[in-house]
C-alpha positions in Angstrom: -4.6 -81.6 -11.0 -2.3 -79.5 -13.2 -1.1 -81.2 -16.2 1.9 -79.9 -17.9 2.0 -80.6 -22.0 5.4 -80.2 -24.3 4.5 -78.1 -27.2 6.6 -77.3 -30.2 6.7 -75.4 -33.5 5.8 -77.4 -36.0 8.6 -75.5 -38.2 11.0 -77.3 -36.3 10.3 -80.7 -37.5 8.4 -80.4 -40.9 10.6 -80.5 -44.2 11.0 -77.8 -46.0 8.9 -76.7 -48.2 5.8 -78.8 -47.3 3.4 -78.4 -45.0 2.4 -82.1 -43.9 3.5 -83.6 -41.0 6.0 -86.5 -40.5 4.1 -90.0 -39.9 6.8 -91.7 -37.6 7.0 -95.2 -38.8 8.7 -98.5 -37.1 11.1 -100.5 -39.1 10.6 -103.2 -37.2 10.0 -106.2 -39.9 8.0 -108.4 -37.4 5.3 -105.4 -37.9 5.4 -105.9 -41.5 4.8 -109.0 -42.9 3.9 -108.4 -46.2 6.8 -104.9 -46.8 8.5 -107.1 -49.8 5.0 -107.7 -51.7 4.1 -104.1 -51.2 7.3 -103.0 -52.7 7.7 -105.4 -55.5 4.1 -104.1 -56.4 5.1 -100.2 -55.9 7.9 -100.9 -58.1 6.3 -102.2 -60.8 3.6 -99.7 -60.8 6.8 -97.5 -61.1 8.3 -99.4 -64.1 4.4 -99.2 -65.8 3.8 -95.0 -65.0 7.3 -94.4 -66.5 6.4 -96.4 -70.2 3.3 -95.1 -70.0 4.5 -91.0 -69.6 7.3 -92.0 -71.9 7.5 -89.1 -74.7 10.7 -88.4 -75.7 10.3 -85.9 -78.4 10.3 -82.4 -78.1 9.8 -80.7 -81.4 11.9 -79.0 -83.6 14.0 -75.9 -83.8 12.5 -73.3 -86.0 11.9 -74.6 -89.9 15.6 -76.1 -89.7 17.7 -76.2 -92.8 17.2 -76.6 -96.5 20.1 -79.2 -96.2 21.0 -81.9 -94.5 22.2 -81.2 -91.1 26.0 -82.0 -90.6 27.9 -80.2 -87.5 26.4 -78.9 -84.1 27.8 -76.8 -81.8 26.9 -76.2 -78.0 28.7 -73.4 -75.9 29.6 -75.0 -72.8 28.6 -71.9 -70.9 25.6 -70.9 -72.2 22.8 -73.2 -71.7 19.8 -71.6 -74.1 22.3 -71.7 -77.6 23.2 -74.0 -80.4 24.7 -73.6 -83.7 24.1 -76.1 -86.5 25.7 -75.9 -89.8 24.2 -77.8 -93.0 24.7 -79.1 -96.9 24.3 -75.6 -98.3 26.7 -74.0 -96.6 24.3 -72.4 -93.4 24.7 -71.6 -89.9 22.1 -70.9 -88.1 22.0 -70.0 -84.4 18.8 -71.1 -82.4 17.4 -70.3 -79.0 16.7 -73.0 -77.1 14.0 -71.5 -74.8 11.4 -70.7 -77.3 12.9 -72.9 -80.4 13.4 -70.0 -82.3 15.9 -69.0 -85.0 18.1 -66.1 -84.3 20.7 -65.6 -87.0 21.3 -67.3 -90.8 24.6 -66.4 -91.8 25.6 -68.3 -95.7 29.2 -69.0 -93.9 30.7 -71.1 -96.6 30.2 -72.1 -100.4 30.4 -75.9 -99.1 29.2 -78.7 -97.0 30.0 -77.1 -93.3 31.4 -80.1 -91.4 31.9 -79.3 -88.6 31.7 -76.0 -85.9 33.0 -75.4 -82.6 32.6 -72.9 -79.8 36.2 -71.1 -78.4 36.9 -70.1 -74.6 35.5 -66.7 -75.4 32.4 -67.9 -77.1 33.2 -67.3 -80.7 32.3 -69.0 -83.0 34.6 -71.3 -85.7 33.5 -73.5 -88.9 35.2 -75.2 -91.1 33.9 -76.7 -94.6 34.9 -78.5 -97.8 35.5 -74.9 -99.6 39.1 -74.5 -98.1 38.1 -72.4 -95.5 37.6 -71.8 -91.8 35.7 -68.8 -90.3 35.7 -67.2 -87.3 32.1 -65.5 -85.8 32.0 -63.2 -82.9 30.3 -63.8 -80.4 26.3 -64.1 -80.3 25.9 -61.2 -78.1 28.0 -59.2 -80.8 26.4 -59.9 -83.9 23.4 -57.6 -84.4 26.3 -54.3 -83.6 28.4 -56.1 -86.2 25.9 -56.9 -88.8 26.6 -54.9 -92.0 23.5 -52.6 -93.5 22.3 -55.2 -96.1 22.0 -57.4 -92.8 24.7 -59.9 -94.2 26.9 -60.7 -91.2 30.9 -61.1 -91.8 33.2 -62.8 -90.4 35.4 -61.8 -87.8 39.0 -63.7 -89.9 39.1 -66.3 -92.0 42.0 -69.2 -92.6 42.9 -70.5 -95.8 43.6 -74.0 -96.3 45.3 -76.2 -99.6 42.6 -78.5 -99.0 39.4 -79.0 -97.5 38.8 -79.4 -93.9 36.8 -81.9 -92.2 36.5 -81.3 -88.8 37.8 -78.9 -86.3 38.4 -78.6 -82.2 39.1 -75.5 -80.0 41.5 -75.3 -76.7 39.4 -75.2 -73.8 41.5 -72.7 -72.6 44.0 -70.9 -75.4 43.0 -69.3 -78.4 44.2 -72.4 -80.4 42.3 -74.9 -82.7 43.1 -78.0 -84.6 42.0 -78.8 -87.9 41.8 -82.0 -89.6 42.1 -82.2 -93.4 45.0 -84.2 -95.1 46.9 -83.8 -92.1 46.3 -82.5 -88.2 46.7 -78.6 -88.2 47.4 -76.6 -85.2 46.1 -72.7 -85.5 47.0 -70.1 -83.3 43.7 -67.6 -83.3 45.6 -64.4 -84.3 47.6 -66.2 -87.0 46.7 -67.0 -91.0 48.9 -70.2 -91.3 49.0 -73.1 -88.8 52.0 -73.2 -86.6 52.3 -77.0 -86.2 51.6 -79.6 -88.7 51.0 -83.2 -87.9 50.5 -86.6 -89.7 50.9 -90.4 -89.7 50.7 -91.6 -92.7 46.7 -91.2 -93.4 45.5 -89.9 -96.3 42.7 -88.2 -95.2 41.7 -87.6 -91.5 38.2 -87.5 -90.9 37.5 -86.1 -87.3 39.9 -85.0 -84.8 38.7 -84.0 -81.2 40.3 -81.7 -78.2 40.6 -83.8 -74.9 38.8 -81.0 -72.5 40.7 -81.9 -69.2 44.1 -83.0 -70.2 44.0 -80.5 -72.8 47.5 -81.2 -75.0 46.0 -84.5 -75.5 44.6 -84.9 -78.7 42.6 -87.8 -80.8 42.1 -88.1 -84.5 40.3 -91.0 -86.8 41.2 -91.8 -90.5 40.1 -93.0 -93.3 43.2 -95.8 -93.0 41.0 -96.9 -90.4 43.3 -95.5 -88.1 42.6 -93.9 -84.3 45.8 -91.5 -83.3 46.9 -89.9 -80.5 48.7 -87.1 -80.4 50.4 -85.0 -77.3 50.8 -81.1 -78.1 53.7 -80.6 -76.0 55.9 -82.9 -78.2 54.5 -81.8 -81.1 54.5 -85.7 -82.4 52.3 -87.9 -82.5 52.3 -90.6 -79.7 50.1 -93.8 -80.3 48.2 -95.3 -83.4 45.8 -97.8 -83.4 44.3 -100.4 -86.2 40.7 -101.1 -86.3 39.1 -103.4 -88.1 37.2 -100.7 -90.2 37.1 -96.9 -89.9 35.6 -94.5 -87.2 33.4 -92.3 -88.0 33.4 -90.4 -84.9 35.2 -89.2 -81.4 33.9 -88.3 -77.9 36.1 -87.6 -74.6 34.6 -88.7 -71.5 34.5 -84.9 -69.6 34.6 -86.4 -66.2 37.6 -89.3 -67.1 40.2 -87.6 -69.2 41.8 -91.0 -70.0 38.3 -92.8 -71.5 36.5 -91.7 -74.8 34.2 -93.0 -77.0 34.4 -93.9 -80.7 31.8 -94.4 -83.8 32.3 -97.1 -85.9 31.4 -98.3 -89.4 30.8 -101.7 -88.1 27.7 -100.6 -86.1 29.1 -100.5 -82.8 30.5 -97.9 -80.6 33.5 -98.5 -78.4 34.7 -97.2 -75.3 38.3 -96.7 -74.9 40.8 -96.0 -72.1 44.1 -94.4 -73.7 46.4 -95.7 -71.4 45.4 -99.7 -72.5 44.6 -99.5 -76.2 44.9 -103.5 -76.4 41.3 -103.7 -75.9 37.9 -102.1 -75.7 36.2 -101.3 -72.1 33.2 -102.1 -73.8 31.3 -102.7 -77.0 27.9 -100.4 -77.6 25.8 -102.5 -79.4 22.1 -102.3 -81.1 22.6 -100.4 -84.3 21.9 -102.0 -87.4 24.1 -99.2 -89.4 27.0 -97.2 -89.8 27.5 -94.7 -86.2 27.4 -91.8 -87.5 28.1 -89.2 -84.4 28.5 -89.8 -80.9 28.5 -87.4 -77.7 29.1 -88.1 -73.6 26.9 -86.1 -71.4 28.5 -83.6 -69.4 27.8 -85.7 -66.4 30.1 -88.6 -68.3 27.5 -90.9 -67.1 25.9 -91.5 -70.5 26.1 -91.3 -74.2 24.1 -90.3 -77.4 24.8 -91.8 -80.7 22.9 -91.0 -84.2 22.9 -93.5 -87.1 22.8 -94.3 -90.4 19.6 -96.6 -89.6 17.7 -93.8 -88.7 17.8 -93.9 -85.2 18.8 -92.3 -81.9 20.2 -94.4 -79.1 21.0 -93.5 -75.7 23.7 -95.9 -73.8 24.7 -95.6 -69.9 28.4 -95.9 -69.0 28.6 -97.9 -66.8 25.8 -100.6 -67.5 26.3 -103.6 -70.1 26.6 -102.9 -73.8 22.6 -102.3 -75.0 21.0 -99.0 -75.0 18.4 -98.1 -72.2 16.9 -96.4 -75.2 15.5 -95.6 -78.5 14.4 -92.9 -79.9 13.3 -92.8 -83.5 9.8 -91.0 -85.8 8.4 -91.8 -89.3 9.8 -88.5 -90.9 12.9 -88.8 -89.7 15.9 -89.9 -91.6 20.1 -90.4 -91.7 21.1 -88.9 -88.9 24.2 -87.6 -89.1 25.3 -85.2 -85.9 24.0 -85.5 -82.3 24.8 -83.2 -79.1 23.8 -83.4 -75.3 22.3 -79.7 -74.4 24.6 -77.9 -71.1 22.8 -79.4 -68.4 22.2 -83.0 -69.6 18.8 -82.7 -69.8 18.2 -82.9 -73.4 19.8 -84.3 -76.3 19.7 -83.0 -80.1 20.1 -84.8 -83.2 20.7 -83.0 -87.2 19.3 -85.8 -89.8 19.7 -85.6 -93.8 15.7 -84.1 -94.0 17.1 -80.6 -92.8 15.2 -81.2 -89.1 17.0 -80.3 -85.9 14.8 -82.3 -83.4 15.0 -81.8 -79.3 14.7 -84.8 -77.4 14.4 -85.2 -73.5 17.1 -87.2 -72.4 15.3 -89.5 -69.8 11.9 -89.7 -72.0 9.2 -89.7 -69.4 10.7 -86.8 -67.3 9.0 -83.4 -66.8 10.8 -80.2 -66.4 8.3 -78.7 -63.8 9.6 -77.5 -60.6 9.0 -80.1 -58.0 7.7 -80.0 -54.6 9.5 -82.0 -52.0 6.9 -84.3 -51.5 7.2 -85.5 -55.2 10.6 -85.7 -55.3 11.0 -87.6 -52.2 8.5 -89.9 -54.0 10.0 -90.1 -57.6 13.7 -91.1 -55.3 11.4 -93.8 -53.1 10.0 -95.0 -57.2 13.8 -95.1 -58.7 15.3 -97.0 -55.5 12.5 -99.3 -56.0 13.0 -99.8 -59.6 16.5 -100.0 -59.1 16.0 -102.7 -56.5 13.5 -105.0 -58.2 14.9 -104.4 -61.8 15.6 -108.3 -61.7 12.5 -109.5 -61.6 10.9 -111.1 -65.0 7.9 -109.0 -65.1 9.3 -105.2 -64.3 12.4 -106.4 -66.4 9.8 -106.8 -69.5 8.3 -104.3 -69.2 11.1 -101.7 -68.9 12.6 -103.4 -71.9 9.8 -103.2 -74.5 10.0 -100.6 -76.9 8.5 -100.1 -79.6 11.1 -100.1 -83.2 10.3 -99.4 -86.7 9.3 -102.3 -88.5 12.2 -101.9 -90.7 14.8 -102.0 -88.1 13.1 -105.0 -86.1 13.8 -106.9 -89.5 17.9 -105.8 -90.1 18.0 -106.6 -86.1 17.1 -110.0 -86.9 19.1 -110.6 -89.6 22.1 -109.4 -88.1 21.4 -111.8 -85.4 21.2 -114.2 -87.5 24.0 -114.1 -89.2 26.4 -113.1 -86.1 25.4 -116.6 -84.7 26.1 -118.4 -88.4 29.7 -116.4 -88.0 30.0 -117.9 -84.2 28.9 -121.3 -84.9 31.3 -121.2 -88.0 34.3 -119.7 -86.0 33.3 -122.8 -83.3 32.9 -125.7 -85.6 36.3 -124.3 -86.9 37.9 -124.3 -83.3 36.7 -128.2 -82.9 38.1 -129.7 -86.1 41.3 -127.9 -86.2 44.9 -130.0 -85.3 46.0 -126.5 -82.8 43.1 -124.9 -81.4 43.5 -121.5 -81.0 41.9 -119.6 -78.2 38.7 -117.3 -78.8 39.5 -113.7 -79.4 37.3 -111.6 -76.4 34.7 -109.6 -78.2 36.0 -106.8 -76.6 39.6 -106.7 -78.7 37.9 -107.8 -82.1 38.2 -104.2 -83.2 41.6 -103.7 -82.3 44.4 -105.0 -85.2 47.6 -103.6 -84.1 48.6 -100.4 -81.6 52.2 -98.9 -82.7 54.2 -96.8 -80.5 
């Protein structure tokens, strides 16, 4: 008897890139009894193996700076360079591949506050001397250097006073400057061809929106939060917190939302269409927010702190950071930046360290068979699913602080609930109860048109 067999090339139903063969598998539930323990037991040897390869840190870029770092810069199209800027008056320009230093130019005779990367990749700081500099671009440098190696700049603006932060036009050869008032430069020009103000006497950081691009957002030290729109050359809204931000951030993916630093310890996320309230409150610090950045995904944030530590927050998730990132030699940290592709995060502290930092601490940047990537997607969907549970809920939790911040954490605690059971008892015993104030618009005072 003549049997006749189907036969097929095994290339026509193995995935790509491996070279096992698909197990068929039936999803009937009858023929799995026990598919729930299994999982719940997968998952939290998930939760375990990611705590357990958890190391956030990096290393650090070159021998840093004899100063405190104050400013980074990251080119939006270049994915291997940064520029940080420091106390003495230093830029230096690293390579992020290897960590390595590639120019020190002495730009300015004071603290450089902050630096900014133009459409064509120049390069523009601005410091308490009075001036901003431009810097060609990276790629241009060693033809320009001069013969004592001394690099100059490319033009420099004058100021009457000193400027503390600066923005470029994600498309024009315009920036903004932020001093006494809002400044708006043309690139070819000396003076600025726009001035604007409302009423603060010194405005400490002022940031470009990068999608609706006339929009523009400045903090304070009136503890105000302004808006201003370019094409009426006026400013539009103003907003009254209860104490000054220290720091701005526009979402890159939602040009309406941004993020703000606050002297209270929080950060809060606003949509400029509704200033009435916060979308929500980034809690956890125990000190001043010193800097803030979204990730170019504008799925999560970075902010650095006066207590020392590095905190990474996502979006859309309640109002506690999925993370903590902190070492013993580390210390005020006072400008943080998400690298290009979202993958790593940098932070510029008072001890003169730029440190690198992955931004999910127990991934590797290996390239990854399909195989293992199918499984680390199977491990996050299961994580994802059980993150509920008591035990896998712990244990993704847990984190180990500095001893010194455990202790301001719980005496912050402490005395939040003495103000709440005050602000309650008060409620109670009064003739005309008033109704509780949402934590979410506690940092808003008044918004003027």
């Amino acid at each position: 008897m003549k049997v006749k067999t189907i036969s097929r090339s095994s290339s026509t139903y193995v995935p790509q890139g491996t070279t096992s063969a698909p197990v068929p598998r039936n999803l009937n539930p009858v023929l799995h009894p026990f598919e729930k323990a299994r999982e719940y037991t997968r998952a939290l040897n998930a939760t375990k193996l990611n705590r357990m390869f958890a190391k956030p840190f990096l290393g650090q870029l070159g021998n840093g700076h004899v100063d405190g770092v104050y400013s980074f810069a990251v080119d939006p199209n270049v994915l291997n360079r940064v520029a940080s800027g420091s106390g003495d008056g230093v830029v230096k320009l690293w390579e992020m591949t290897d960590r390595s230093q590639i120019y020190a130019i002495k730009a300015h005779d004071g603290i450089v506050k902050d630096m900014c990367y133009n459409n064509d990749g120049m390069l523009l700081t601005c410091a308490s001397d009075q001036k901003v500099k431009l810097w060609d671009n990276p790629s241009k440098l060693e033809e320009n250097s001069s013969q004592n190696g001394t690099i100059p700049p490319v033009m420099t603006y004058l100021g009457t006073n000193s400027f503390n932060s600066i923005t470029c036009h994600r498309y024009d050869n315009a920036f903004v400057t932020a001093s006494s008032s809002i400044g708006v430069w043309d690139i070819s020009r000396t003076k600025p061809t726009t001035t604007l103000s409302w009423g603060s006497d010194s405005i400490t950081t002022v940031r470009f929106n990068p999608t609706e691009t006339s929009i523009l957002a400045s903090a304070g030290t009136d503890r105000s939060l302004v808006f201003y729109d370019l094409r009426l050359s006026t400013p539009v809204t103003k907003l009254i917190t209860t104490m000054c931000t220290n720091c701005i951030s526009w979402n890159p993916m939602e040009p309406f939302n941004l993020a703000v630093g606050n002297e209270d310890h929080n950060a809060y996320i606003f949509d400029m269409r509704k200033l009435d309230k916060a979308l929500n409150v980034l809690k956890d610090h125990v000190a001043a927010v010193m800097d803030i950045c979204y990730s170019p995904t504008g799925q999560e944030l970075v902010t650095g702190s006066y207590d020392r530590t590095l905190r990474l927050y996502s979006v859309r998730e309640h109002g506690h950071s999925r993370d903590i990132y902190h070492t013993k030699r580390m210390q005020r940290i006072f400008s943080v930046a998400f690298t290009p592709d979202a993958r790593y995060v940098l932070s510029g502290s008072d001890d003169g360290n730029i440190r690198l930092w992955r931004a999910k601490a127990s991934e590797r940047s290996h390239v990854r068979s399909t195989r293992e990537r199918m499984k680390l997607e199977y491990d996050e969907a299961l994580k994802k699913r059980y993150a509920h549970m008591p035990e896998i809920r712990r244990i993704a939790r847990h984190r180990h602080i500095p001893s010194t911040i455990k202790k301001m954490s719980d005496t912050k605690r402490t005395e939040l609930a003495s103000i709440k059971r005050k602000d309650e008892n008060r409620r109670k015993n009064e003739r005309n109860m008033v109704a509780r104030v949402p934590e979410r618009q506690k940092i808003v005072l008044k918004s003027v048109q």
